[in-house]
N, C-alpha and C positions, 0 to 999 in steps of 0.2 A: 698403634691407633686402630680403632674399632674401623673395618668397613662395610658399607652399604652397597646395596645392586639397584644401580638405576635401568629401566627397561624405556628403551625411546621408541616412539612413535614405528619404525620398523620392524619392531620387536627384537632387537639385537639390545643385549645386556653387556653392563659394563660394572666393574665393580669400583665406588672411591670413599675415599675417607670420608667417616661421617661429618658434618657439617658442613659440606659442599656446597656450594653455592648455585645459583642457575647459570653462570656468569663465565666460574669453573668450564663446569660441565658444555657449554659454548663452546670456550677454546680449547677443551679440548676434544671438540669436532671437526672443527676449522677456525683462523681468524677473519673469515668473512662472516660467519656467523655471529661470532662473539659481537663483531662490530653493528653488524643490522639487530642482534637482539632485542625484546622491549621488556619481557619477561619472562617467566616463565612457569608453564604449568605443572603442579604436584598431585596426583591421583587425580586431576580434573576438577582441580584448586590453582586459581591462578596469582602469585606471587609474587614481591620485586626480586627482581633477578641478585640480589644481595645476602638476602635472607637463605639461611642456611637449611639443609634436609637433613634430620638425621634419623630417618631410618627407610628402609628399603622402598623403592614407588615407581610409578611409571611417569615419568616425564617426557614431556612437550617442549621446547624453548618458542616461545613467540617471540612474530619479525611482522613487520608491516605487512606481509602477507597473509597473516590471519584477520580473522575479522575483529576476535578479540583483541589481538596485536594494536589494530587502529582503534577500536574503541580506548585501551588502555592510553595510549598516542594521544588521543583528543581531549581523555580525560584529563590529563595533565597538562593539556595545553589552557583549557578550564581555568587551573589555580594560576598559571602563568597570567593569564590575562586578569583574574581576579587580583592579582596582585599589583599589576601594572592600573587598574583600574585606582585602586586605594591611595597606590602613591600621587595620582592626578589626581583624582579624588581624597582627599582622608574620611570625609565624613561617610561615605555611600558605607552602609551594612551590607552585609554577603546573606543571601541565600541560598540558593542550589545554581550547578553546575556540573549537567552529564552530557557525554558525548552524546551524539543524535547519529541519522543517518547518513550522511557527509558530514563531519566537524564536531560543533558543540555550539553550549553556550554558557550564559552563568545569569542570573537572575540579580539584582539590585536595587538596595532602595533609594534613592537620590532626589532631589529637590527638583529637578527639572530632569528632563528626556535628553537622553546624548541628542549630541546635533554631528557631523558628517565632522566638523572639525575637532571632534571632542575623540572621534573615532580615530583621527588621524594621530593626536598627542597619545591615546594608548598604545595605539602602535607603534609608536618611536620610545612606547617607554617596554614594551613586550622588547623589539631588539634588543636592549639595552639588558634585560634578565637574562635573554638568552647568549647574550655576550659572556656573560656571568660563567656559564656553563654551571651552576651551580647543581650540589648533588640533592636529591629528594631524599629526604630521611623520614621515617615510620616511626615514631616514637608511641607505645601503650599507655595508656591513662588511665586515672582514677574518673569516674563515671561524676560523681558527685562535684568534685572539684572543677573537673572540667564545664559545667554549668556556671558555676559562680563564677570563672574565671572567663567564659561567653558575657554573663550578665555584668561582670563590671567594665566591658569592655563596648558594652551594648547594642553586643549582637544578639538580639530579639530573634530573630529567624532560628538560628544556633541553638540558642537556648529551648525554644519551642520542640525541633525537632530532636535534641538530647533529653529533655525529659519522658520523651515517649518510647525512649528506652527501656526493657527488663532490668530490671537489678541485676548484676551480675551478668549483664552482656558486654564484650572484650569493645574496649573503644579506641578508637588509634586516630592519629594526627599526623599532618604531612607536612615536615618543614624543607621549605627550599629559602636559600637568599635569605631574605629578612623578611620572608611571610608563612604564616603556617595555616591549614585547615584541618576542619573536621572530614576525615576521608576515611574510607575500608582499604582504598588501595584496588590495586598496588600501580605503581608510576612507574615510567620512562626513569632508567638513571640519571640524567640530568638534564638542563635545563637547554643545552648545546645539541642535542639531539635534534631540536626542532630548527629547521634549514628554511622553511618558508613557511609565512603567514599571513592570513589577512584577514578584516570586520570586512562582515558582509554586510550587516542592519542592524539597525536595533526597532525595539516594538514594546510597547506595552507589554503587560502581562500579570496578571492577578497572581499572585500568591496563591500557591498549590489548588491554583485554577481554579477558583472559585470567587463570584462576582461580589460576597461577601467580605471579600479580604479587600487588602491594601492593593491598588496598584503597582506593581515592580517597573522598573525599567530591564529589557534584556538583550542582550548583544548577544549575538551570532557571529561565530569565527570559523576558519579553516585553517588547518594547517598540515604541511607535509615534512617528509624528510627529504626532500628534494625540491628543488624550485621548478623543475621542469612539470613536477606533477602541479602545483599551484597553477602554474601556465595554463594545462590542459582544462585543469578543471574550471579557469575563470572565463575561457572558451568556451564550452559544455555551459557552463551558468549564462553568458551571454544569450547563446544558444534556447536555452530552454525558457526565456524569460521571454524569447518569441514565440514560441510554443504556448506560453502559460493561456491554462483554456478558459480564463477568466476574462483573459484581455481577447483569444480570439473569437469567446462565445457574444459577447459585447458586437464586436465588429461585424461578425456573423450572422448577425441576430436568431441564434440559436435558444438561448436560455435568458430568464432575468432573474434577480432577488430583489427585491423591492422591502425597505423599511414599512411599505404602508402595507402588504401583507403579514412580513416580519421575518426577520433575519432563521438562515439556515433553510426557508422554505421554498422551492425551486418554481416559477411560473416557466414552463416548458412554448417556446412562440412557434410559430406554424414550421419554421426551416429545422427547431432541436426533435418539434413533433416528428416531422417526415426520417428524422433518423432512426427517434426511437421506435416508430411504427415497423423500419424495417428490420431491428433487434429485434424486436417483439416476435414478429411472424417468423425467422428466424428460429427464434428460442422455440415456440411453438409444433412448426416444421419438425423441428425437427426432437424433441423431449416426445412426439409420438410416434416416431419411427423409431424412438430407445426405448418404448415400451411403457413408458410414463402415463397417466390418464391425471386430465389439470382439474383443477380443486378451485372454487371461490369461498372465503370466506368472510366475516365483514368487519368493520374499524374500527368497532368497541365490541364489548363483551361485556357479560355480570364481572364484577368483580370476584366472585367465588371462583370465578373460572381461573384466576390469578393470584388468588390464594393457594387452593389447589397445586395448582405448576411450579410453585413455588419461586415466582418472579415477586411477589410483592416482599418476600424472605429476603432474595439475594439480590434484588437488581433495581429496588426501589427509587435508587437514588437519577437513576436513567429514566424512570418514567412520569409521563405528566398526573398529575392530582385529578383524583376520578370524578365525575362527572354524576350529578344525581338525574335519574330517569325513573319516574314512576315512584317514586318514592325508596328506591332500589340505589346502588352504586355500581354506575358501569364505567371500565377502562376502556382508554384509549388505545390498540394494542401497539407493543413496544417490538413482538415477535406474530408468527403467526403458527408455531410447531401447537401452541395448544388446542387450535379448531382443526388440524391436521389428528390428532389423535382424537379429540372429541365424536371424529367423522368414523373413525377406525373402531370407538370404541363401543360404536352405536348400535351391534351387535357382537354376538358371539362367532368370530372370523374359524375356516376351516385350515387346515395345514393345503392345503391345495388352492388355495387363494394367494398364497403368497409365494413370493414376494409382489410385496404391492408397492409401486413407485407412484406418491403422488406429489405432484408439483403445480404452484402457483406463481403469477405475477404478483406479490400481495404488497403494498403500501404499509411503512409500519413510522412510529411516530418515537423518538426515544429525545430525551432531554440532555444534548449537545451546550456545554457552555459557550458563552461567548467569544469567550478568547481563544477558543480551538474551531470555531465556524472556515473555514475554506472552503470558497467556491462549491463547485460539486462534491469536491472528494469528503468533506467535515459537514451534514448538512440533517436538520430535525425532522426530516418527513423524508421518506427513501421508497424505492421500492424494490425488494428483494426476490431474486429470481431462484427462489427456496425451493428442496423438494423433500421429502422423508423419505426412505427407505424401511419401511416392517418385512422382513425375512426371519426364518429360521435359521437357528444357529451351524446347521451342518451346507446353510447356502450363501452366508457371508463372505469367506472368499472369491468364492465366483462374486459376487454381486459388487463387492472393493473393486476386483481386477477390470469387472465393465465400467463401474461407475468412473476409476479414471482414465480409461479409456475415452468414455464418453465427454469428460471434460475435457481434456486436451484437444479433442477431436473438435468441440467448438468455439473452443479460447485461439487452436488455429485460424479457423475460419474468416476471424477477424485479423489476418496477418501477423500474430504476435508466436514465434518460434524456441524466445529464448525461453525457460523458469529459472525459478528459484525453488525450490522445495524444501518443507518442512517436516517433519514427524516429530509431535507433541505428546509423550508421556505420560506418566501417571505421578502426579505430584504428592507430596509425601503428604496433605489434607485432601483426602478422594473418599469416596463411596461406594458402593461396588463390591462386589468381590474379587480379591485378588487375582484370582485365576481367572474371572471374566476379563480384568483387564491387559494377562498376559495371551489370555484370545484373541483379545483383539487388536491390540500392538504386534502381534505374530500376524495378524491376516494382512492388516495397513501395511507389516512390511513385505509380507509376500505379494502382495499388490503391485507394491513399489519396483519389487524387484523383477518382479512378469514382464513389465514393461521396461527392463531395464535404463529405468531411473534416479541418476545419483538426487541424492536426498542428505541431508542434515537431520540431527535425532538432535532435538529440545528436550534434555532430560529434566523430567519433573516439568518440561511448559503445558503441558495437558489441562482441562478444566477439570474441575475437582468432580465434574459428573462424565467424564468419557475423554480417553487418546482424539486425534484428530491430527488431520494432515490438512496442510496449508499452502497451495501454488502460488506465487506473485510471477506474474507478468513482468517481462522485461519490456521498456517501449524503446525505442529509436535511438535515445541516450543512453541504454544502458541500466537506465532508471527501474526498480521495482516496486511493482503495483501488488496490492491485495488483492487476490481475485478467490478461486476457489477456495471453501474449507469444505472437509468429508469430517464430520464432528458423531462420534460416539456418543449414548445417550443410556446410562444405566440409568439416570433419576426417572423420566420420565413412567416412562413402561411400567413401574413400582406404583410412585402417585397416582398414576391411572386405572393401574391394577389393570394391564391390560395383555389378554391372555388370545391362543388361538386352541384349536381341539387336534390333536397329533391323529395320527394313523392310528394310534391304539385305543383313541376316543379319553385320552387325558389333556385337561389343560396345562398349555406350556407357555410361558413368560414371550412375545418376540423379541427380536434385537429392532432397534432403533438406529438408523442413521440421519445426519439433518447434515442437508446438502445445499447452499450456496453456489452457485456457479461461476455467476459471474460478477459475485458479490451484491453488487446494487446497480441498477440500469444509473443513476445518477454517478455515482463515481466510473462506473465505466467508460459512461459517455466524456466524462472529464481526460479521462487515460487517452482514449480512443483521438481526442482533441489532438493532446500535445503528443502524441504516438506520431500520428500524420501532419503535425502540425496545421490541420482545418483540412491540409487537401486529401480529403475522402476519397477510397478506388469508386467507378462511377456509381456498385450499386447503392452503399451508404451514403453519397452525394446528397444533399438537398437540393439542390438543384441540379440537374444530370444534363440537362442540355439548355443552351441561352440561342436563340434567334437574334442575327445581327443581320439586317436589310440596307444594303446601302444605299437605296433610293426609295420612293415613296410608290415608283411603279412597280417593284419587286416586294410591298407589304401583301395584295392578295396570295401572292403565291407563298408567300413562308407565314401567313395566316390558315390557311388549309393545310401546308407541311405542321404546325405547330397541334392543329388538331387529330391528324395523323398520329404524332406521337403521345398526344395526350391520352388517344382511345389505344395504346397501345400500351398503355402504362408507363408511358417517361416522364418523368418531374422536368417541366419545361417552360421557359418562361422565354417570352417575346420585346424584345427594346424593339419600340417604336422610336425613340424621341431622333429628333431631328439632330442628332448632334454626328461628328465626323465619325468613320468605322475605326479610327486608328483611339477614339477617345474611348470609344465601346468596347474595344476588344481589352484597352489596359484596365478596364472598370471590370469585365470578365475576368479577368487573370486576377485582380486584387478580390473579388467576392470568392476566388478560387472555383468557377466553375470548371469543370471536369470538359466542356463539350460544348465547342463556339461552333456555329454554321454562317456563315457568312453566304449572302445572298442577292444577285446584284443583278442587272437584264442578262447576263450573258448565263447566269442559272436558272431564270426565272423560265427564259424561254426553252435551255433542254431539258429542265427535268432534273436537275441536277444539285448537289450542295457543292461549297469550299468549309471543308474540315480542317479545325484547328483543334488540335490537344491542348490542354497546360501540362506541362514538360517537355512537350514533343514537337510542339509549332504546330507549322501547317503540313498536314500532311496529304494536302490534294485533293481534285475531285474526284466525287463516284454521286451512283444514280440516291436516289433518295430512297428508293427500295431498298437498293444495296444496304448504306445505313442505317435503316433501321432495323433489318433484320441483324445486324453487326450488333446494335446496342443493344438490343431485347436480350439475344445471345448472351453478351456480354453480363448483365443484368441479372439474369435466370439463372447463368453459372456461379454468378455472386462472387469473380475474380477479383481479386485484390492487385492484379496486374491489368495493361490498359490489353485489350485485345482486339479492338478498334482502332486502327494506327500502329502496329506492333510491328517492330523491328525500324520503326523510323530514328533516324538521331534525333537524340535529344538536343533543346538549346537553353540557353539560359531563361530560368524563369523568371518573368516581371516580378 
């Protein structure tokens, strides 16, 4: 019998009989492995671990420890619940079901909305598949049959998304038990893999998101190989559902969306103000101490100017319908890189000018559907904390290596330690030249690696005009946020024709970068919410100190303390009302103020405060001088730790 050289992941080769399995090739690694297996990858092709190799390749076996591993895991959990759904259902048609970032879901059309008991009957009918232990099987299809065999069965969705097929592209079907779908694959081996599950919700949702289509119903699941992980994670969900910055910006009165403005568009109220004002100055501070010089540009433009850029080509469907002015058509803008070059391109630039870093606050407006609107983070008017990059080609890795430097140096700043890192590609429809884009995937990764930073390579996730690297944020759970992208730009530079004069007095093309930092002040601030769950370190606070007087003869003197700190710069707000100090202080602790003073004749008359922390309690008195110079300190250094009260124990928060 013929054999193959499989090479794994370590690079140690093994040589087996052609048509091995992934399954094989498991046990014969270990049978702990075989057993956690979910698939397994072939040249960085990932396949049911059943399907046979026959000829030479480098393999992977995935286990729930990959990322893939769980997507496959969730995928499959998809058709199980899609199946458990039909047999409570017969009537409900299928239409999609992929795994998401925890779980999955599956999309359906049905006559009414699941209700909470409707959720429970599928899951006693999901156990019941999964009792099955039934194996997934891959069966290849004829492309044409398989439509007529959707449309007599009258699944509409099916049939839609099959005809949008190529002639002559390979189609394949997943049967398990007694249900089958339309799937690429590849699955879990069987149906008994999956040890724990559960609906989370169901919700609305338009057919391939657009408000034009049918309404879907869709349910949201999770599910593990382990019960113990479902435990932890419905913990973490409990968890985060106090966090959610929707319900603490409400509470907070941080942010609103109002219907009568219109959905997706954010009214910022004086407490979300005072945070973003001190982002802002922040970002500011400190983008010109990196050498940045900030840019204004404004909120429409000619539409030629979006012709030109080549947004009205590729991105039309995100932007809003222009607007006639002067007999003229002007856009809304959807980005702001195009008044960033327009500004660059306004003369003929020197080699000694550059690199030029320019960066703005700029508001930009992009057409968000409805069913994808969330709170801050999914929202039609944003404001991005963008910057360009124009350098020369022999100063681009210096310029990578500071520029993520300089990010992370600020995405700390706000307490966040952990990433995620990406490095995106060159997709196989790109523009450019090829060797421009093996520059600059070799600079991104020597960036990466200057800073020794583990990173993930998205091959082929690149946009078809430039590679790009991608940070998300880890918050408090764990949780990853979008924040940074460093995005490549060969399109731009070309449509602009935008040139500088070299040392040798010839014009030379610059490189482009388009830098995001902190993504958008609106989804940050969202992050930033359920990151700290509302309680702010004091100098992000909205309010950073509250006045509690417990008598009426002690309001003079914590009215002159209150103006003390006002001209000192502290966000301070004063309770007069006549109500008891023990009701003021739980009304402190629930608005989550950072900084209670308690105030009564026996401080009025030395000169003194009672300091209370949230987290910390009371941590005693000191002079009012003391104090304040404690908070400015504290303030100024912009610590995400308390350092007013530091080293006291903590007690339980209200």
């Amino acid at each position: 019998m013929a054999e193959i050289s499989i090479e794994l992941p370590d690079g140690s080769k093994k040589n087996h009989p052609a048509g091995v399995t992934g399954l094989e090739i498991a046990k014969s690694i270990s049978g702990r492995l075989a057993k956690e297996a979910i698939a397994v990858k072939v040249d960085g092709q990932a396949i049911d671990l059943s399907r046979p190799i026959e000829k030479d390749a480098s393999v992977q076996i995935l286990t729930w420890n990959d990322r893939e591993g769980k997507e496959i895991f969730w995928h499959s959990s998809a058709h199980i619940m899609a199946q458990a759904v039909l047999e409570v259902f017969p009537e409900a048609k299928l239409a999609i079901g992929p795994p998401i970032e925890e779980g999955f879901y599956y999309d359906f059309d049905v006559e009414k909305p699941f209700s909470p008991e409707d959720l429970e009957k599928i899951e006693k009918k999901m156990a019941a598949i999964v009792a099955e232990n039934a194996t997934f099987h891959r069966e290849v299809c004829d492309l044409n049959e398989l439509i007529e065999k959707c449309r007599a069965q009258g699944e509409i969705y099916k049939v839609e998304m099959l005809e949008e097929m190529p002639e002559g592209e390979i189609v394949t079907v997943y049967k398990d038990s007694r249900f089958e779908d339309i799937c690429r694959g590849p699955h879990i081996p069987s149906t008994g893999r999956i040890k724990a599950w559960k609906l989370i919700a169901s919700s609305g949702a338009y057919w391939r998101g657009s408000e034009e289509n049918k309404m879907l119903q869709r349910i949201y699941g999770v599910t593990y190989p382990k019960k113990k992980m479902l435990d932890e994670y419905l913990v973490k969900l409990a968890e985060a559902e106090k966090r959610d910055h929707r319900k603490l910006g409400k509470q907070m009165e941080l942010f609103m969306i109002s219907e009568e403005t219109g959905p997706g568009l954010v009214l910022w109220m004086p407490k979300g103000g005072a945070i973003r004002h001190e982002i802002e100055n922040y970002w500011r501070e400190e983008h010109y101490k990196g050498g940045y010089e900030l840019v204004y540009s404004p909120h429409i433009a000619n539409l030629e100017l979006w012709n030109r850029s080549g947004h009205t080509d590729f991105y039309t469907e995100d932007m809003y319908s222009p607007i006639e002015v002067d007999k003229g058509k002007y856009q809304i803008r959807p980005m702001n890189c195009p008044f960033h070059i327009t500004m660059f391109a306004s003369r003929l630039r020197s080699y000694r000018e550059l690199p030029m870093r320019w960066a703005e606050l700029g508001t930009v407006y992009r057409y968000e559907r409805a069913g994808v609107l969330h709170g801050l983070m999914r929202v039609r008017g944003f404001t991005q904390d963008d910057a360009h990059i124009f350098c020369r080609p022999e100063q681009m890795e210096d310029e990578l290596i500071r520029l993520i430097d300089f990010c992370l140096h600020v995405i700390r700043a706000f307490g966040f330690e952990d990433f995620d890192i990406y490095l995106s590609t060159r997709p196989e429809k790109a523009i450019g030249e090829p060797a421009d884009w093996e520059a600059a995937q070799k600079g991104l990764r020597k960036a990466l690696e200057f800073h020794k930073l583990d990173y993930q390579v998205d091959e082929g996730g690149g946009a078809f005009y430039g590679p790009k690297i991608d940070i998300k944020i880890k918050d408090a759970l764990g949780r990853s946020w979008q924040c940074s992208t460093l995005q490549f730009d060969f399109t731009q530079p070309e449509r602009f024709d935008l040139s500088y004069v070299d040392q040798n007095g010839e014009k030379k093309r610059p490189l482009m970068i388009h830098r995001a930092l902190l993504g958008s002040l609106e989804r940050f601030l969202g992050t930033l919410i359920e990151h700290y769950a509302g309680d702010f370190p004091l100098w992000l606070a909205p309010v950073q100190v509250r006045l509690l007087p417990v008598t009426d003869r002690a309001l003079q003197y914590t009215t002159d303390l209150k103006e003390k700190l006002f001209a000192a710069g502290v966000r301070v707000e004063l309770d007069e009302r006549s109500e008891k100090i023990g009701h003021k202080i739980r009304e402190a602790e629930l608005d989550k103020v950072p900084i209670m003073l308690i105030i009564g004749d026996r401080e009025s008359e030395s000169g003194q405060v009672s300091v209370r922390r949230r987290g910390l309690g009371d941590i005693g008195s000191m002079g009012a001088k003391e104090l304040l110079d404690g908070l400015v300190e504290e303030i100024r250094l912009r610590s995400n730790m308390p350092l007013v009260g530091q080293g006291q124990k903590k007690e339980e928060r209200v």
